[in-house]
PyMOL Python script that loads the backbone (N, CA, C, O; Angstrom):
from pymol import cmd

cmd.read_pdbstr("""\
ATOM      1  N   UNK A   1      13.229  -0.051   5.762  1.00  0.00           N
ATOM      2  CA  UNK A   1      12.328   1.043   6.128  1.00  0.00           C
ATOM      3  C   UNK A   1      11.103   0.478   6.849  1.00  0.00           C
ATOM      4  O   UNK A   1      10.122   0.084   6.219  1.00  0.00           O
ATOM      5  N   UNK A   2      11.192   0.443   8.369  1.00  0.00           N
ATOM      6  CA  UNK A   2      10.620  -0.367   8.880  1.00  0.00           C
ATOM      7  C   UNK A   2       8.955   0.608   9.024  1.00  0.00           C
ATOM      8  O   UNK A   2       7.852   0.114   9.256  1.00  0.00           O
ATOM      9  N   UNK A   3       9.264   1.978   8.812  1.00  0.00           N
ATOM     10  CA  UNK A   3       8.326   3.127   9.385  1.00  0.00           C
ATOM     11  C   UNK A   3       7.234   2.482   8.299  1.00  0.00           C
ATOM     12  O   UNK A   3       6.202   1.923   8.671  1.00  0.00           O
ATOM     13  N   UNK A   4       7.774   2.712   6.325  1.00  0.00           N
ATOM     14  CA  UNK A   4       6.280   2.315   5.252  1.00  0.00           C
ATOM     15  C   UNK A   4       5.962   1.118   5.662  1.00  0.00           C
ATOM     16  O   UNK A   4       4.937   0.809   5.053  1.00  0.00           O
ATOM     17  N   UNK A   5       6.375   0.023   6.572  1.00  0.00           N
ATOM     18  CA  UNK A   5       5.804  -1.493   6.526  1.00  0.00           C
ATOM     19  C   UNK A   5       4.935  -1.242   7.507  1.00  0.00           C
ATOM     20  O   UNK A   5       3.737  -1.513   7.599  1.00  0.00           O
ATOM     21  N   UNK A   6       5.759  -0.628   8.317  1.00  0.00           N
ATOM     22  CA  UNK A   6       4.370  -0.470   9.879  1.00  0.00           C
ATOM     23  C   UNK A   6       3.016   0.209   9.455  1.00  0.00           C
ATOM     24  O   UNK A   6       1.883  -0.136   9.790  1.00  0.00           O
ATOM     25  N   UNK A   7       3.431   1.378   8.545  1.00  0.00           N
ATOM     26  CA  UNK A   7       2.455   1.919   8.360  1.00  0.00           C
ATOM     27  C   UNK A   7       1.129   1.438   7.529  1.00  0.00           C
ATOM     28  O   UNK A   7      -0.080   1.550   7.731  1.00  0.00           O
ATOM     29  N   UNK A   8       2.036   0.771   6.361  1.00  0.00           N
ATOM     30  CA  UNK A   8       0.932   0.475   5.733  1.00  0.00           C
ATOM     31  C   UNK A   8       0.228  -1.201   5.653  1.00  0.00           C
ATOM     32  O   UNK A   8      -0.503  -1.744   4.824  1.00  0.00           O
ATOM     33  N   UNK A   9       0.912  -1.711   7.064  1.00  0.00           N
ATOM     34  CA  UNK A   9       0.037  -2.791   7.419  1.00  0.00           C
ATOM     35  C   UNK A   9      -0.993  -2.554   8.533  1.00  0.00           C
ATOM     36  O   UNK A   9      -2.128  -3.018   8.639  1.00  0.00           O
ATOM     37  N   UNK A  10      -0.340  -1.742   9.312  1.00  0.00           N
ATOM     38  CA  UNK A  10      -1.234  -1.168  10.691  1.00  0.00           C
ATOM     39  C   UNK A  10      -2.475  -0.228   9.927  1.00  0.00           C
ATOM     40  O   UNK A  10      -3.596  -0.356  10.418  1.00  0.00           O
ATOM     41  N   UNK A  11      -2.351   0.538   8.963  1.00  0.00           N
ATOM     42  CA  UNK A  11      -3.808   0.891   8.166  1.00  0.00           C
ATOM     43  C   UNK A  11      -4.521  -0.121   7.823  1.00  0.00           C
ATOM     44  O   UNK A  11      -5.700  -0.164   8.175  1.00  0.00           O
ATOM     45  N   UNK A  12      -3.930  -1.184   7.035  1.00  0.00           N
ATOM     46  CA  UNK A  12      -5.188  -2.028   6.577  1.00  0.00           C
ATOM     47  C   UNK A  12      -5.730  -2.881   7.797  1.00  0.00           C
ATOM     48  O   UNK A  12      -6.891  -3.287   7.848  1.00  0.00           O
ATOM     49  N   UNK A  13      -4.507  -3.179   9.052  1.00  0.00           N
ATOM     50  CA  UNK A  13      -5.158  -4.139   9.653  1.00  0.00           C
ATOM     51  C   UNK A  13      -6.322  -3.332  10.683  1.00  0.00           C
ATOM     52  O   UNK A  13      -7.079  -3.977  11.407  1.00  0.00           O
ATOM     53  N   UNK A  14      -6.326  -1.825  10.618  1.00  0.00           N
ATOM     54  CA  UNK A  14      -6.910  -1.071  11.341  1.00  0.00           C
ATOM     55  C   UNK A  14      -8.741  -0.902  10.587  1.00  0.00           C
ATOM     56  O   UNK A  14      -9.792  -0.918  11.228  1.00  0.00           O
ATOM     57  N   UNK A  15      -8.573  -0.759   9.154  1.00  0.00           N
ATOM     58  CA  UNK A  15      -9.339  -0.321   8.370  1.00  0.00           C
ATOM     59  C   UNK A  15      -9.840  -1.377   8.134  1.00  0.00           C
ATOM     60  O   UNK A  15     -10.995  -1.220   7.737  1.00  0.00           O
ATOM     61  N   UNK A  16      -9.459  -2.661   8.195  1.00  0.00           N
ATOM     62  CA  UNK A  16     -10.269  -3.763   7.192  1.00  0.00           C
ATOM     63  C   UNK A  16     -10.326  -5.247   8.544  1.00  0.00           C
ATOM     64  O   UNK A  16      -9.449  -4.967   9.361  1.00  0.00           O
ATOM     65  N   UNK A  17     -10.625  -5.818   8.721  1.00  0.00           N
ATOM     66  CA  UNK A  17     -10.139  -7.039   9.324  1.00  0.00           C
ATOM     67  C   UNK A  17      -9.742  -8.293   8.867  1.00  0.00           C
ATOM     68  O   UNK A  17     -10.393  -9.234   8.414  1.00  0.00           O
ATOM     69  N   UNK A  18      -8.096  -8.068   9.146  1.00  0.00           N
ATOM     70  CA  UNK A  18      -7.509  -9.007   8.481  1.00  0.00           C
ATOM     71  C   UNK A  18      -7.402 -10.676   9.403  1.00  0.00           C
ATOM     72  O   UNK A  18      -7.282 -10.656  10.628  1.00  0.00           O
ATOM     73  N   UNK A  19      -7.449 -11.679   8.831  1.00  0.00           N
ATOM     74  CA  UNK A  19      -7.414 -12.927   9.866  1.00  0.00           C
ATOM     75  C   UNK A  19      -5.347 -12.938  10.379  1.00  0.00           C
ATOM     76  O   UNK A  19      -4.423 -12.319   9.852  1.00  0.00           O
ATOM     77  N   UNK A  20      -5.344 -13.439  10.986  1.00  0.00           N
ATOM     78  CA  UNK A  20      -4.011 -13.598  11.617  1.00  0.00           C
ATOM     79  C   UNK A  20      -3.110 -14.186  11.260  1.00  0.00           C
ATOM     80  O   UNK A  20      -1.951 -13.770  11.268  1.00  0.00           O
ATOM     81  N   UNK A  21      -3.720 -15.932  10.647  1.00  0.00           N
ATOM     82  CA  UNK A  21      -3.153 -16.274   9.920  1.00  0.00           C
ATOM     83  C   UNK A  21      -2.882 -15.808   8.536  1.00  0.00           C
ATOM     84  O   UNK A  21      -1.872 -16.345   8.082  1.00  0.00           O
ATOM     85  N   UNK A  22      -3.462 -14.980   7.719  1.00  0.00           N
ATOM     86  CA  UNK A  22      -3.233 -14.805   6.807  1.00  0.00           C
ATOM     87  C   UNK A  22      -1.699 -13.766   6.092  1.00  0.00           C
ATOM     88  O   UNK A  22      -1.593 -12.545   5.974  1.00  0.00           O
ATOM     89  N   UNK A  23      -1.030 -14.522   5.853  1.00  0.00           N
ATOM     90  CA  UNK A  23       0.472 -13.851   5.419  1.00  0.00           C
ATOM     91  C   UNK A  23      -0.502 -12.437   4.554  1.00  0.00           C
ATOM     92  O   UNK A  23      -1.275 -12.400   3.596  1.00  0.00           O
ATOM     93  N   UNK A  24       0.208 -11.147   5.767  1.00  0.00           N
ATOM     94  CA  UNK A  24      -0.505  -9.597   5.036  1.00  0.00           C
ATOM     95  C   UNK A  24       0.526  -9.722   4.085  1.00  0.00           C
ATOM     96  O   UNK A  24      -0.059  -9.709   3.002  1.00  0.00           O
ATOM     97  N   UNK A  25       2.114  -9.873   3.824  1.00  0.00           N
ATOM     98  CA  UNK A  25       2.723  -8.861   2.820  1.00  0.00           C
ATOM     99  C   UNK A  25       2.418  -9.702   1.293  1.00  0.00           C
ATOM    100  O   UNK A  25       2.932  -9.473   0.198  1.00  0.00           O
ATOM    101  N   UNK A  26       1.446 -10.691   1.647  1.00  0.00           N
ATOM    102  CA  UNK A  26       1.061 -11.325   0.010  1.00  0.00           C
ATOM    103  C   UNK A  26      -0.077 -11.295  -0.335  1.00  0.00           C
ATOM    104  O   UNK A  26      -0.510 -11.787  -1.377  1.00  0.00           O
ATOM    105  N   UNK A  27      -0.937 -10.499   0.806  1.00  0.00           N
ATOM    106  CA  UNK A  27      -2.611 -10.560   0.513  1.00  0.00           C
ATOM    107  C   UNK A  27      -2.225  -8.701  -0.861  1.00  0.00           C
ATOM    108  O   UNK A  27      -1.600  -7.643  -0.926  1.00  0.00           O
ATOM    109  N   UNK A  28      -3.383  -9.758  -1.739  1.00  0.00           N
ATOM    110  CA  UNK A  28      -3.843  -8.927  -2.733  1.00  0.00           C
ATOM    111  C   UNK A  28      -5.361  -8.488  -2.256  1.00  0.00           C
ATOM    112  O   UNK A  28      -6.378  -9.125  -2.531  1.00  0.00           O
ATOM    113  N   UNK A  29      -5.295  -6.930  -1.269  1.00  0.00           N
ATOM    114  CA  UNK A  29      -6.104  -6.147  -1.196  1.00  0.00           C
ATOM    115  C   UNK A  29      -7.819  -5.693  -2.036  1.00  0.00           C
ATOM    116  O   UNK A  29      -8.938  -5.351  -1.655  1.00  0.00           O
ATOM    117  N   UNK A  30      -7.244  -5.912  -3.102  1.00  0.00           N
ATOM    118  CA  UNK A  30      -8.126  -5.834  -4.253  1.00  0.00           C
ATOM    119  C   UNK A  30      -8.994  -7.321  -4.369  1.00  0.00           C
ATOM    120  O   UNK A  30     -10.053  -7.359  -3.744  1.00  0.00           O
ATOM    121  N   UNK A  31      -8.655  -8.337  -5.014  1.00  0.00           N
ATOM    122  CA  UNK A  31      -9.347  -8.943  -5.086  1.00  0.00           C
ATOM    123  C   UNK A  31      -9.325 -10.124  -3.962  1.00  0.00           C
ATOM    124  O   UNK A  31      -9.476 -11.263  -4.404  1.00  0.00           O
ATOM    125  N   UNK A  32      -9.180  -9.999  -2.774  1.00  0.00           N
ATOM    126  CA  UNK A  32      -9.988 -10.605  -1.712  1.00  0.00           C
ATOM    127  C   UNK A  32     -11.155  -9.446  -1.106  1.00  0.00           C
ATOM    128  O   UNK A  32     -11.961  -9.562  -0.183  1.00  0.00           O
ATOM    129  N   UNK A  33     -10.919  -8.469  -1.896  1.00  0.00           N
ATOM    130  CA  UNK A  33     -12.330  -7.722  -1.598  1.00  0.00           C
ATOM    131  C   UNK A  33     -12.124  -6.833  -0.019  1.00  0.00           C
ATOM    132  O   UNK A  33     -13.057  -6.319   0.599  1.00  0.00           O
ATOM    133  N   UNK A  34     -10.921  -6.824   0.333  1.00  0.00           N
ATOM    134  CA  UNK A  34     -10.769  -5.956   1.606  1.00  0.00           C
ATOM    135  C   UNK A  34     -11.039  -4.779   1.266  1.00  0.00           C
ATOM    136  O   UNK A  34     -11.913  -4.279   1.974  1.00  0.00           O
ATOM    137  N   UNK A  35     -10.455  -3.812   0.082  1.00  0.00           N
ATOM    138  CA  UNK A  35     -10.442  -2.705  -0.219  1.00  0.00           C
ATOM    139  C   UNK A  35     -11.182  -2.435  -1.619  1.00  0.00           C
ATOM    140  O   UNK A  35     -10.900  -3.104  -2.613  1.00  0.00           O
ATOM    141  N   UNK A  36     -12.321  -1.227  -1.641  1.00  0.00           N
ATOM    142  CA  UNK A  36     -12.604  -1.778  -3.049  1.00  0.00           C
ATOM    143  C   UNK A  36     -12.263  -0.344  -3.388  1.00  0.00           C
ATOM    144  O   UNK A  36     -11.555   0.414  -2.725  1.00  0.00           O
ATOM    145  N   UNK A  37     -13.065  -0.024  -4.860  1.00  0.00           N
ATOM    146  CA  UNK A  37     -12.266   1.299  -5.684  1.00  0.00           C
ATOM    147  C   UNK A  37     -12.221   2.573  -5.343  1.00  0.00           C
ATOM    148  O   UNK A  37     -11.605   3.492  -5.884  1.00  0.00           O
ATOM    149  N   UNK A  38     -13.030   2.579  -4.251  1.00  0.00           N
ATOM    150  CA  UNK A  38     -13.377   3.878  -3.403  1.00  0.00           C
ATOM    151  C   UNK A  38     -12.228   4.384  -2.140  1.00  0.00           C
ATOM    152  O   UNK A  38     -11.642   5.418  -1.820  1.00  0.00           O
ATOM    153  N   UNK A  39     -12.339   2.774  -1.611  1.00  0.00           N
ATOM    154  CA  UNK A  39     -11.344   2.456  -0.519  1.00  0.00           C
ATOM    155  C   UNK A  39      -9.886   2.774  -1.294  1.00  0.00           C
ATOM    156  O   UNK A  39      -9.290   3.662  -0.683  1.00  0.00           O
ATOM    157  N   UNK A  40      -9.292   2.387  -2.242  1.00  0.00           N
ATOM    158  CA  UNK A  40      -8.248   2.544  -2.655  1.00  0.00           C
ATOM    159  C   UNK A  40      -7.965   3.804  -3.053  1.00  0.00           C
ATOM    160  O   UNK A  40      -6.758   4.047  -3.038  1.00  0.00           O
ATOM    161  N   UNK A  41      -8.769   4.820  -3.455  1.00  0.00           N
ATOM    162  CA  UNK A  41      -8.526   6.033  -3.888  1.00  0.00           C
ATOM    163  C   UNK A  41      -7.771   6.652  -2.089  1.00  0.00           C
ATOM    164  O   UNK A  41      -6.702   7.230  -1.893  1.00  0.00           O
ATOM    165  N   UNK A  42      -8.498   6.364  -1.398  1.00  0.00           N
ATOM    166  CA  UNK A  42      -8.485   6.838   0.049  1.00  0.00           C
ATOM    167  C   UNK A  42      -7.204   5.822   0.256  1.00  0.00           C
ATOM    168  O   UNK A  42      -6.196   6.525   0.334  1.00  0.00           O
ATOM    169  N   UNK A  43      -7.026   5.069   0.319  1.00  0.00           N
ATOM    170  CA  UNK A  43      -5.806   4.259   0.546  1.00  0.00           C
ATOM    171  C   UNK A  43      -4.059   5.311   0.019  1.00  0.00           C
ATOM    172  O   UNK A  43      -3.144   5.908   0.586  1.00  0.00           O
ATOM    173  N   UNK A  44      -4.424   5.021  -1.140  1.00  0.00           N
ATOM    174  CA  UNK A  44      -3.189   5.939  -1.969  1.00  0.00           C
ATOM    175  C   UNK A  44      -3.332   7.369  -1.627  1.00  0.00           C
ATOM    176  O   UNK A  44      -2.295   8.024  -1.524  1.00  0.00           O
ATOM    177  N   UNK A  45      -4.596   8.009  -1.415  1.00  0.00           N
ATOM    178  CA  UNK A  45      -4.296   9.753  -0.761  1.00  0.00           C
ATOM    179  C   UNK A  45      -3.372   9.591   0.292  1.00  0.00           C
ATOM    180  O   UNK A  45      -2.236  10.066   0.280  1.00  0.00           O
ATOM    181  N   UNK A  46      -3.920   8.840   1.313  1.00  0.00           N
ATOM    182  CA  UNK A  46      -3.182   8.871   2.455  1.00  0.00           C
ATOM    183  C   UNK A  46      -1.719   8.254   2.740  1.00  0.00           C
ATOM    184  O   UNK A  46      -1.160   8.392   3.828  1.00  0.00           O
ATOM    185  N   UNK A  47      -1.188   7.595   1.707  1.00  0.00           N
ATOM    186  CA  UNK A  47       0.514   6.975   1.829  1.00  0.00           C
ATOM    187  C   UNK A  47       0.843   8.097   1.100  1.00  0.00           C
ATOM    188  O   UNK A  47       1.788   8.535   1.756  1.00  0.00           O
ATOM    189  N   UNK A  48       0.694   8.797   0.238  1.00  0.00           N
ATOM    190  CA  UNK A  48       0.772   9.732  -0.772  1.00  0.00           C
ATOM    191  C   UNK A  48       1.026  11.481   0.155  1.00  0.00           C
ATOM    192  O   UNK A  48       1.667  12.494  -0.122  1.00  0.00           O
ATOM    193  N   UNK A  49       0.294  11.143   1.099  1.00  0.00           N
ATOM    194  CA  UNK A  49       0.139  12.278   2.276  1.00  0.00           C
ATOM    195  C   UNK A  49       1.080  11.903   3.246  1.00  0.00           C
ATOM    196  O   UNK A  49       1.986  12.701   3.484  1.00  0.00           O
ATOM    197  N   UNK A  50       1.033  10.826   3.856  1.00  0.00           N
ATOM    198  CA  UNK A  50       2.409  10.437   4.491  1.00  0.00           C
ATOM    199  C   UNK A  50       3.680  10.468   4.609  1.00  0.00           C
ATOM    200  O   UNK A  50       4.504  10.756   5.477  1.00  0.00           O
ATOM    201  N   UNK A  51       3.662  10.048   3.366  1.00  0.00           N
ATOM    202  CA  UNK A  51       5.067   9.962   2.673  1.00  0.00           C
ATOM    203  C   UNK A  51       5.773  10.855   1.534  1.00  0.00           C
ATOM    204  O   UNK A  51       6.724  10.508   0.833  1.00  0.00           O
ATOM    205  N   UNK A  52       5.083  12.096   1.510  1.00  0.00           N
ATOM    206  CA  UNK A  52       5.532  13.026   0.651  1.00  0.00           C
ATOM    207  C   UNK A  52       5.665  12.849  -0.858  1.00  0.00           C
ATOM    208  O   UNK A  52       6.365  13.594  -1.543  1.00  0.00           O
ATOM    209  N   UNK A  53       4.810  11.612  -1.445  1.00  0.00           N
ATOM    210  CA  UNK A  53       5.471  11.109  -2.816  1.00  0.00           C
ATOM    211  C   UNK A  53       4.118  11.406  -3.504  1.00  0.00           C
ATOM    212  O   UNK A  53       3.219  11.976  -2.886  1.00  0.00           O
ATOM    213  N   UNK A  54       3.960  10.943  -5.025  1.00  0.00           N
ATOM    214  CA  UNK A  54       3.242  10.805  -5.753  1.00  0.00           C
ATOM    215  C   UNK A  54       3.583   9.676  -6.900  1.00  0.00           C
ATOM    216  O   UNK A  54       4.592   9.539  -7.593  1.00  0.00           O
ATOM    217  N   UNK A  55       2.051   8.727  -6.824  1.00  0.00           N
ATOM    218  CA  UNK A  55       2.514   7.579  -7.529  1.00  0.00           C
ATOM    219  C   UNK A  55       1.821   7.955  -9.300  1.00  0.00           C
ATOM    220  O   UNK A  55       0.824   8.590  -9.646  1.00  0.00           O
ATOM    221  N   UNK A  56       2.612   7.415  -9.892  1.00  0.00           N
ATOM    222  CA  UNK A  56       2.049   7.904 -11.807  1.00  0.00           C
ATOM    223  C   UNK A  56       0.845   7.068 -11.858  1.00  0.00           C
ATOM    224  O   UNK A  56       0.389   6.191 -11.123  1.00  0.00           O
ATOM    225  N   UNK A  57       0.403   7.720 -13.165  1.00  0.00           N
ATOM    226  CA  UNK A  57      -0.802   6.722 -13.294  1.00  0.00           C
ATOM    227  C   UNK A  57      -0.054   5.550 -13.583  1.00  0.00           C
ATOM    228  O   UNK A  57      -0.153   4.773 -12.633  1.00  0.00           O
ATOM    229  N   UNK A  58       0.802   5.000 -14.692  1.00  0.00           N
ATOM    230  CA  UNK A  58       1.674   4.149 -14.793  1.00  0.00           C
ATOM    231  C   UNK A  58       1.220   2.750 -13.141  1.00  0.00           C
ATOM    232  O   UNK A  58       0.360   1.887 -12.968  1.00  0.00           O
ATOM    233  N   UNK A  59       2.064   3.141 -12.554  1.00  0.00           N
ATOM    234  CA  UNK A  59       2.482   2.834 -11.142  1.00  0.00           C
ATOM    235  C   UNK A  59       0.800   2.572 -10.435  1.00  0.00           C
ATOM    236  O   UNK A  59       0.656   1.719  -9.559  1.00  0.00           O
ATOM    237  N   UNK A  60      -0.034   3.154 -10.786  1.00  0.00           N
ATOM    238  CA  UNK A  60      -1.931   2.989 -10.331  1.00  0.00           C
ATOM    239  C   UNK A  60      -2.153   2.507 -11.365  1.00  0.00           C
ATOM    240  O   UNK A  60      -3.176   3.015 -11.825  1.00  0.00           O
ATOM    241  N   UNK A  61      -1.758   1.809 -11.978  1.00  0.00           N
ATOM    242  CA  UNK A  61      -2.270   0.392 -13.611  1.00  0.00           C
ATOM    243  C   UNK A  61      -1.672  -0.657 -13.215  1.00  0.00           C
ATOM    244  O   UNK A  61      -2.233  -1.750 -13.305  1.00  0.00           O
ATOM    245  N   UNK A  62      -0.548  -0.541 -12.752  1.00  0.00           N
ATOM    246  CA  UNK A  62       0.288  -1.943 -12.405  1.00  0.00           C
ATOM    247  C   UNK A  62      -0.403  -2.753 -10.983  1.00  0.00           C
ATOM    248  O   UNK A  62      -0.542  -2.365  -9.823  1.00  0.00           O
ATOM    249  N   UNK A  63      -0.706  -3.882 -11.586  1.00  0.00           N
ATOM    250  CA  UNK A  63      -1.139  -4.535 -10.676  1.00  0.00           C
ATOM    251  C   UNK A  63      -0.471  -5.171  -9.477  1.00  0.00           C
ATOM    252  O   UNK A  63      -1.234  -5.721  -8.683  1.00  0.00           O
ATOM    253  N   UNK A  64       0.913  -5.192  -9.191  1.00  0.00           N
ATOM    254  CA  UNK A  64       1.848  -5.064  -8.088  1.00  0.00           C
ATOM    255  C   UNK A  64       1.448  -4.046  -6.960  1.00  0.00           C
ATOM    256  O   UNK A  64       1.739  -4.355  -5.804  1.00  0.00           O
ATOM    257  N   UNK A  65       0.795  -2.837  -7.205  1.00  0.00           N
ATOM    258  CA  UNK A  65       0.833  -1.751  -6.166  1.00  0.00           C
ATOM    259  C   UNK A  65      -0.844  -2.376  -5.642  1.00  0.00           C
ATOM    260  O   UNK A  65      -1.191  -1.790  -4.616  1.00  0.00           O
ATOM    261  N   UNK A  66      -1.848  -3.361  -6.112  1.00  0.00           N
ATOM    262  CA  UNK A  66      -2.617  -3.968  -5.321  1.00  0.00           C
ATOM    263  C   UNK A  66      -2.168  -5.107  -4.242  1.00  0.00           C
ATOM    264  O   UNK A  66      -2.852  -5.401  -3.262  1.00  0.00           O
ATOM    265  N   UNK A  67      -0.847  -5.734  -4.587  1.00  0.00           N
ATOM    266  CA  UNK A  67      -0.296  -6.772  -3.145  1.00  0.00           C
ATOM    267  C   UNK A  67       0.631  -5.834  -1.933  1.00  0.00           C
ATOM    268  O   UNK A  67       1.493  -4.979  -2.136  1.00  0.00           O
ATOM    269  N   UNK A  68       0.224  -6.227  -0.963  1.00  0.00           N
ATOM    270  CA  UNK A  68       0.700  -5.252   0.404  1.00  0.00           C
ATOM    271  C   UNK A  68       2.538  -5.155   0.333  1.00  0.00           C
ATOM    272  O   UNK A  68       3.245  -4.164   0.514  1.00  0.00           O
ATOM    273  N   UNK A  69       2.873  -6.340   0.056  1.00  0.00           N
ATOM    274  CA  UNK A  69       4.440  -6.555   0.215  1.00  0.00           C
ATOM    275  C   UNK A  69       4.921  -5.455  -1.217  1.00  0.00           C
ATOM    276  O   UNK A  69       5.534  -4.397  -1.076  1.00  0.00           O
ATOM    277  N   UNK A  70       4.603  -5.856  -2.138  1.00  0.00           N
ATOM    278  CA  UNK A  70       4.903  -5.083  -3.553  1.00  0.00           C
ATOM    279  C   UNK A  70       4.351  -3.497  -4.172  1.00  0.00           C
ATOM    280  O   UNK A  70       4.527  -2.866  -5.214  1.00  0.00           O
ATOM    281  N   UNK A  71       3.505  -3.254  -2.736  1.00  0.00           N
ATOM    282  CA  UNK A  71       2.994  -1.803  -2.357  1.00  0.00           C
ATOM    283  C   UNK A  71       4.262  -1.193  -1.716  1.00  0.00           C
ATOM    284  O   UNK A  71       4.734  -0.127  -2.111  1.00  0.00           O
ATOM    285  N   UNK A  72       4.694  -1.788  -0.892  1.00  0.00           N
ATOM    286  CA  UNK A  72       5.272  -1.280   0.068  1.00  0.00           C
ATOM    287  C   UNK A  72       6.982  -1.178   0.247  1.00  0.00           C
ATOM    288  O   UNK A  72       7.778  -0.755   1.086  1.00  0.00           O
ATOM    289  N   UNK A  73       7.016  -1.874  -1.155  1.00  0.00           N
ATOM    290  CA  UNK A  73       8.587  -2.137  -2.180  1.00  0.00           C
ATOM    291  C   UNK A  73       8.553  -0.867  -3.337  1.00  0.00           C
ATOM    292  O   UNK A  73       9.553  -0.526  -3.968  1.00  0.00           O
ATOM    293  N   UNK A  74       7.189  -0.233  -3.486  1.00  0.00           N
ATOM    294  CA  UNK A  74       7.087   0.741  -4.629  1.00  0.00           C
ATOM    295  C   UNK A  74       7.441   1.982  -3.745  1.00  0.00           C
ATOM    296  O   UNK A  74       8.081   2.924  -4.211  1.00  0.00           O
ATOM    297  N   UNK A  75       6.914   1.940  -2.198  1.00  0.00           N
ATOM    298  CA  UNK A  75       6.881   2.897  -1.501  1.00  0.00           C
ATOM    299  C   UNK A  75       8.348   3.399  -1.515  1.00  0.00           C
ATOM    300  O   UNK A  75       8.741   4.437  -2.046  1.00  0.00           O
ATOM    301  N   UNK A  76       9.015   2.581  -0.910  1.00  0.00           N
ATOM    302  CA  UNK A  76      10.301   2.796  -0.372  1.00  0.00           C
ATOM    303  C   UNK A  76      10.986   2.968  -1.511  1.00  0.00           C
ATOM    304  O   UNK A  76      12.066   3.480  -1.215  1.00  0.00           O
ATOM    305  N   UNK A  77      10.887   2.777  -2.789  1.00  0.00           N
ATOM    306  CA  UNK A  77      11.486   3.125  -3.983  1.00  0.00           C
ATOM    307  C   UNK A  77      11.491   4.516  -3.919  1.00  0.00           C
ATOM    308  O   UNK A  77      12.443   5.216  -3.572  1.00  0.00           O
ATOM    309  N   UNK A  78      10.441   4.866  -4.252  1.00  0.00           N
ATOM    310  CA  UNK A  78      10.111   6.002  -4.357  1.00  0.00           C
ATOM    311  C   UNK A  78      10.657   7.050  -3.361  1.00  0.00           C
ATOM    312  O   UNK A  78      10.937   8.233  -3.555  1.00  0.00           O
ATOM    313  N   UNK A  79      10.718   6.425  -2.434  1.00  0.00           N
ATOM    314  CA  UNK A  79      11.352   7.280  -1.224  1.00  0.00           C
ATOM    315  C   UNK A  79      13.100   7.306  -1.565  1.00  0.00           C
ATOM    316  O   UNK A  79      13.935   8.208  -1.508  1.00  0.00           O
ATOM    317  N   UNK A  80      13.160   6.095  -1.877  1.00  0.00           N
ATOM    318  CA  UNK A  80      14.538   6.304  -2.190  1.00  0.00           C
ATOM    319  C   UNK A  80      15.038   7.017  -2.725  1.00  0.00           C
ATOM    320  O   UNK A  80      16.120   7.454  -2.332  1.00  0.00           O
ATOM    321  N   UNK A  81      14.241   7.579  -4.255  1.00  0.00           N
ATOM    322  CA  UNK A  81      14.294   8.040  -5.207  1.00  0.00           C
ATOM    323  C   UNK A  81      14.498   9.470  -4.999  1.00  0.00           C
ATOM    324  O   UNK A  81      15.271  10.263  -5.536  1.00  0.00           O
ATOM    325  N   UNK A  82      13.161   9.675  -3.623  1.00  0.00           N
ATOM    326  CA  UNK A  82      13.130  11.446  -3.764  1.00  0.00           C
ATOM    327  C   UNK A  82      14.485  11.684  -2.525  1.00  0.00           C
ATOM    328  O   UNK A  82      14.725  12.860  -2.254  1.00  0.00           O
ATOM    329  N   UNK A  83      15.151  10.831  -1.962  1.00  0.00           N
ATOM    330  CA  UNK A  83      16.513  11.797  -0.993  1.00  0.00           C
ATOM    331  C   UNK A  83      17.724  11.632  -2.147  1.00  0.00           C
ATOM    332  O   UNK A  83      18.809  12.165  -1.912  1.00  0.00           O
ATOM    333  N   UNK A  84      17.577  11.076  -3.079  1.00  0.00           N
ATOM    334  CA  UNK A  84      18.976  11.252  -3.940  1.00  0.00           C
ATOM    335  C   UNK A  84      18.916  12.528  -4.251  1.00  0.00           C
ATOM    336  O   UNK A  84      19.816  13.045  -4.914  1.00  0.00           O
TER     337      UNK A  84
END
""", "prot")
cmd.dss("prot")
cmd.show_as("cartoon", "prot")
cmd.util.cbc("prot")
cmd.orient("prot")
């Protein structure tokens, strides 16, 4: 699902400035301080708006949905989940 990767790297690299070298699908958002708790509320409205889904609180505790690659592995789950 090439559409949630584009999307939700082209937001952060749009919203935040990311260095080039830095491998995005392993940067943890959160604590390199790109996104903070405000930013993330706004982060998740908008994949949440995108993508027709809703994540549990569960799923917003787990600290996986703060790394870009393991965000974006929950996404497509979920997507998976809602065409069965």
């Amino acid at each position: 699902m090439e559409k949630v990767r584009d999307f939700v790297t082209e937001y952060i690299q749009r919203e935040y400035t990311i260095s080039e070298q830095m491998d995005i699908m392993e940067l943890n958002y959160i604590e390199t301080g790109y996104i903070d708790s405000l930013g993330l509320v706004q982060f998740i409205a908008t994949i949440e708006d995108e993508f027709a889904i809703e994540f549990t609180e569960d799923e917003l505790e787990n600290p996986d949905i703060k790394v870009v690659g393991k965000l974006i592995h929950l996404i497509e789950k979920k997507i998976d989940g809602r065409e069965m």
